[in-house]
N, C-alpha and C positions, 0 to 999 in steps of 0.2 A: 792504442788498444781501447777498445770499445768497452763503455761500462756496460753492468750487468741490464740498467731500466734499458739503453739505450737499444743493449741486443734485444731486450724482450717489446717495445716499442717497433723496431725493426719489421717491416712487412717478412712473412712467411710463406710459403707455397704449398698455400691450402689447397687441395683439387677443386674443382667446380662441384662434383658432387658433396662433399662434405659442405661448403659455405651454402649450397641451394638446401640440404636439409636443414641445417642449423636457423637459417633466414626464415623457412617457414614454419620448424618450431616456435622460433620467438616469437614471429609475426603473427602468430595464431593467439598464443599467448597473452599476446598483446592487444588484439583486436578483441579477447573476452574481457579483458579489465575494462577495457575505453565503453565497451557496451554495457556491461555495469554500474559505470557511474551513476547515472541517474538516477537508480534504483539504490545504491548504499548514501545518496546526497539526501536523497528525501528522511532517510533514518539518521545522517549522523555524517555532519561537513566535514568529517576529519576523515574517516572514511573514506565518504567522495572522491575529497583531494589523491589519498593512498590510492585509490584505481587507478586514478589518472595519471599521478607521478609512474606507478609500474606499468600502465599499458602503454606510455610514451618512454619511459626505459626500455621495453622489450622490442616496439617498435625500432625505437633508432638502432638498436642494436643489430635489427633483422640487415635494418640498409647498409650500416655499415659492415657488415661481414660481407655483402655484395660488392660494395665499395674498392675496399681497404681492410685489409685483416693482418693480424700481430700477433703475435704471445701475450702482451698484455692487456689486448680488445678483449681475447678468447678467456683469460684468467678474470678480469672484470665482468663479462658475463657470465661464467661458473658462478662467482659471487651475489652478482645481481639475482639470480633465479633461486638459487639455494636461499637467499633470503626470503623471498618470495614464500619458498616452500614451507621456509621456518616461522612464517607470518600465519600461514595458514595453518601448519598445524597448532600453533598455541591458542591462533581462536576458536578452534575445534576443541582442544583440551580444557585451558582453562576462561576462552573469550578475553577479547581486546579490551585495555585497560581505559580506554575511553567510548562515547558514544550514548545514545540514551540504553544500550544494550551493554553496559561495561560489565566485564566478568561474569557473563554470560555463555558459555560455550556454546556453538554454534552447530549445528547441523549439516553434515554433505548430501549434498544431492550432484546429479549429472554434470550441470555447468560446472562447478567448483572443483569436482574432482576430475574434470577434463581439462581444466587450466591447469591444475596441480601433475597433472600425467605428463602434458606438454612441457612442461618444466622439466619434472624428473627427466624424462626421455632428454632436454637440452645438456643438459647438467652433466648425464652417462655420456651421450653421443661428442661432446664440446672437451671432456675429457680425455676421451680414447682420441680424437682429432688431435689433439694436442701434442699428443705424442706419435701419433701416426696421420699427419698431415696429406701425404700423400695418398690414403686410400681415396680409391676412386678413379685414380689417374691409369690411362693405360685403356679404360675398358671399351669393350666394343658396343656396337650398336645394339646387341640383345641385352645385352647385361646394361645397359643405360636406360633400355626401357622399359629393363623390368626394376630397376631402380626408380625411374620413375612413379611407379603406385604407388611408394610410401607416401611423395608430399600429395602426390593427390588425396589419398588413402586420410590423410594429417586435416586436410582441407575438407574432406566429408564430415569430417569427425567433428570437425569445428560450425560447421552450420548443423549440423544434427542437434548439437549443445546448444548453440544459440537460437534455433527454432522449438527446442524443449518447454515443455509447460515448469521446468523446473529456471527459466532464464528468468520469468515474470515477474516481476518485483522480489527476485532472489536474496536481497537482503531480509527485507522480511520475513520471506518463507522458512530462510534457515537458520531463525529463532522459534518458530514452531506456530501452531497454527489451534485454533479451539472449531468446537461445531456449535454452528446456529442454539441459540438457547442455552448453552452454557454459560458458565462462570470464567471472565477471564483474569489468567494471573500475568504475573510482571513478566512472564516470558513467552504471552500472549498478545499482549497490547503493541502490536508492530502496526506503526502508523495510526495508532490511536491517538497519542500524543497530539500530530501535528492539527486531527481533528475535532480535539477538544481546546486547541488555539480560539478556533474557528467558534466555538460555543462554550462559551466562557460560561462559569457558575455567577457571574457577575456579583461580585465579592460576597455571597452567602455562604456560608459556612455550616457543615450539619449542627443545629444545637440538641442535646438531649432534654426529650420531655421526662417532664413529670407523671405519674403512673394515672393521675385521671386524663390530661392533656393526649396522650397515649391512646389511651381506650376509646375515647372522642373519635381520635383520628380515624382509628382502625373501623369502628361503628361507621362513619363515614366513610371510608373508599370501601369496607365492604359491598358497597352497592353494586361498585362495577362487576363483581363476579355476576349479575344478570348479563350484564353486556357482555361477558366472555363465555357462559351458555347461550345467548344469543346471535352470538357472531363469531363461529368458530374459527372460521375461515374466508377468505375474500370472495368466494362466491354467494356466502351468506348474507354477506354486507350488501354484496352488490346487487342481489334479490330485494332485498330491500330500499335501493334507492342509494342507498353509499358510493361516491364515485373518488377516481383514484384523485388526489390533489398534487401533480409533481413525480418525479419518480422514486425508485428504491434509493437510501440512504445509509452504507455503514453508520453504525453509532444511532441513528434515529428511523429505519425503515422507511416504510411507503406508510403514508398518511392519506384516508378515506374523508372525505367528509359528505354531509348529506343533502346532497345539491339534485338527487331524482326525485321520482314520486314514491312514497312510501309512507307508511305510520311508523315515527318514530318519539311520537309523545310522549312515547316511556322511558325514553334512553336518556334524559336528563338526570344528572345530578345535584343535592342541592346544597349547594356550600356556603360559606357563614354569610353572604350577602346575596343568597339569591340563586337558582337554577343556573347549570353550566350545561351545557349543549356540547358533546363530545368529538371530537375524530377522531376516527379510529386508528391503529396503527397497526400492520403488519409484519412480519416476516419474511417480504416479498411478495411479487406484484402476480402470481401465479392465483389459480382461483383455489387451487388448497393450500394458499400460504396461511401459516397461524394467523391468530390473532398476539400481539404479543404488547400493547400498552395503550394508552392513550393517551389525546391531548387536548386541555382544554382551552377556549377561548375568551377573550374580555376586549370587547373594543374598546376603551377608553383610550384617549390620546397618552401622549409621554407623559411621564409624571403622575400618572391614574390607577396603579396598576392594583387590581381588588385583593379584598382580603382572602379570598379563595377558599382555602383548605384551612381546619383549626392547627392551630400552630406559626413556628416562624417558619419553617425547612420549604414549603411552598416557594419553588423559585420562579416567578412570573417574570416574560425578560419580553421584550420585541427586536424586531430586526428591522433595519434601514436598507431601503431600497431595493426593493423588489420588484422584479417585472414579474406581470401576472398577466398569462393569457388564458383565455377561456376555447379550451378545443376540444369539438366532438366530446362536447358534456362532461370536460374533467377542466380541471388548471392546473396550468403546466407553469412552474418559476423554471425556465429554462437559461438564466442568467445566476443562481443561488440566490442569495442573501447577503445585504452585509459590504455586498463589494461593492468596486467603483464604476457602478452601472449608468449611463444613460438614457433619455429618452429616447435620443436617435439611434441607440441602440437598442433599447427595447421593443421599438418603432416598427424596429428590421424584425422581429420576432411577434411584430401584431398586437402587443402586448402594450400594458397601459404602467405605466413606473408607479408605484408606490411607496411613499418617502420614506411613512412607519405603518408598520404592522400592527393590529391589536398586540394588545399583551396576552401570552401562551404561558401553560406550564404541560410539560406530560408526569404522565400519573405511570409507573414502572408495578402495576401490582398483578399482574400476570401471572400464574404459576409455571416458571423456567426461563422467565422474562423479568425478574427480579434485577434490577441493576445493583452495581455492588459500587456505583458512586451513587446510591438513596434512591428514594420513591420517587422522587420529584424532580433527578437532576435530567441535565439538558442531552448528554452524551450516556446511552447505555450498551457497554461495550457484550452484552449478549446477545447485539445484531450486526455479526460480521458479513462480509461479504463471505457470498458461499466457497473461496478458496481461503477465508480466515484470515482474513488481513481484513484494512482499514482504508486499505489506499482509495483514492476519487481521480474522476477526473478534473483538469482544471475546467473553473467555472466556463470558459470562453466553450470550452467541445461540448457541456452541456444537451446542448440544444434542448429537442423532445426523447430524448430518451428515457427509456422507463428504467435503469438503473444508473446511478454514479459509479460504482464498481470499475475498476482500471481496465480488469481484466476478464471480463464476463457477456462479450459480446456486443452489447451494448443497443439494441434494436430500439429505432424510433419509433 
């Protein structure tokens, strides 16, 4: 006498239509988490991994229902999806207990709530088969083809979702998103983090002045409010000889500096040791993109870095290894900063390696352009990319592009 796992174990006589819909529920399923990865790996490894384990769960589950089917393949897979289900709605309610986004609830849009449909729809349909194994069997040639536009029907649905503007860096997006010039909070900062890795406060910490040290300050960056009635805009700049240096930046914008011909004798500032000569900094590489900070410079080698601005909060820092090319009257670091760049590979890009950078600080006194990590820090999360995230490309796709932005076209 046959035990109970062994009957349920036991192959069954699934129809072909039932196992061909079932296989391209899961498989659809399945094929949205595996696309995902990369986009919840860049927010949060645990994450990551969770796509990957479920979209390689739903996957093998597709084949083996093509395979080899049971009662308890069919009961394991009810299982496997409904958790699925119940995964996603808690991070919807009350957001995952891990990640830089923990207990955070989450936001649906199109891909999520088409993986989640895909589901349910397995879950109902893997049920009713269950016990009515044989639907399907029997039928004829019209009723087979018209059965056949569900999985097609299933398989539109599924590239529609994954060609959606709601697929692009989906993790992020569904913690929420801020607009250009705002202030961002803890349920804004998607992919900020990894970009403040990247630009480190290099161990300064804000300290609080004292009320004359204060007013010093203030008296002093007052000045740049000339330069922000000056240069509204990037055609204003560029009227006057301002040219782009590099492309647009989440976190740091597009930086101008003054490499044409123009009078710019006035645009200096003058700080505790001496006039500082400015670049400028946008909002975007558009000719009516704001003006939204600046940045100044100090050539001195490592180790030199000036007294700048009165106080300590002043964070003057440089960067190692830069390729800098000179094109069509702008410079372009088409390799970033920082990383493990070559000659021979800057070589390939025209460009001449430089070891260390002068020392920079930018000045965040903009009105709507206020950073909410100080005047002076190196990341200001008020200049998202225009779908409000953080994300970049890696340094190597760089090239001459006029923005780093993932997703935003990206024109040489």
């Amino acid at each position: 006498m046959t035990s109970v796992l062994e009957r349920k174990v036991q192959p069954f006589d699934l129809a072909v239509v039932g196992r061909v819909l079932l296989a391209v529920l899961s498989g659809t399923a399945g094929a949205i988490h595996l696309v995902m990865v990369p986009s919840h790996f860049a927010l949060s490894t645990a994450e990551g991994i969770g796509f990957a384990v479920a979209g390689w769960i739903q996957l093998s589950i597709a084949v083996l229902l093509l395979v080899r089917t049971s009662r308890l393949l069919l009961l394991g897979a009810i299982i496997a999806n409904a958790g699925a289900i119940a995964a996603w709605g808690f991070s919807r309610v009350w957001g995952l207990p891990f990640g830089s986004q923990a207990w955070h609830p989450a936001t649906s849009s199109f891909i999520d709530l088409t993986a989640v449909g895909l589901e349910t729809a397995f879950v109902v349909a893997a049920g009713v088969l269950l016990f009515r194994p044989s639907f399907g069997r029997g039928w004829d040639r019209r009723r087979l083809a018209f059965g056949a536009v569900v999985p097609l029907a299933i398989l539109a649905l599924t590239s529609a979702a994954l060609a959606s503007p709601s697929a692009r860096d989906h993790a992020a997006g569904s913690h929420g998103t801020h607009g250009a010039g705002g202030a961002a909070t803890e349920a804004q900062l998607n992919g900020l983090a990894m970009l403040e890795n990247g630009h480190q406060q290099h161990g300064k910490g804000l300290v609080e002045l004292d009320d004359a040290t204060q007013a010093a300050l203030a008296t002093q960056l007052s000045e740049t409010n000339t330069l922000v009635a000056r240069y509204p805009n990037v055609a204003a700049a560029e009227a006057n000889g301002y040219r782009r240096a590099g492309p647009f930046s989440p976190g740091l914008g597009a930086h101008y500096t003054g490499l044409g011909p123009g009078d710019r004798s006035a645009d200096t500032l003058q700080g505790v040791d001496g006039p500082m000569n400015p670049l400028l900094i946008f909002d975007g590489v558009d000719p009516t993109s704001p003006i939204a900070g600046f940045m100044y410079m100090s050539y001195g080698g490592p180790g030199s870095a000036p007294e700048g601005f009165i106080g300590p909060n002043d964070n003057w820092h440089y960067h190692t290894n830069t390729c800098v090319v000179f094109k069509d009257g702008q410079i372009e670091a088409p390799l970033g900063a920082d990383g493990k760049v070559t000659q021979k590979l800057c070589a390939k890009y025209g460009g001449r390696l430089i070891q260390n950078t002068g020392y920079m600080v930018h000045v965040w006194t903009v009105p709507g352009y206020e950073s909410t990590r100080g005047t002076f820090s190196s990341v200001n999360p008020a200049l998202s990319c225009p779908d409000g995230t953080y994300f970049s490309l890696p340094l190597e796709e760089l090239g001459f592009k006029t923005t780093t932005c993932r997703n935003e076209g990206n024109s040489s």
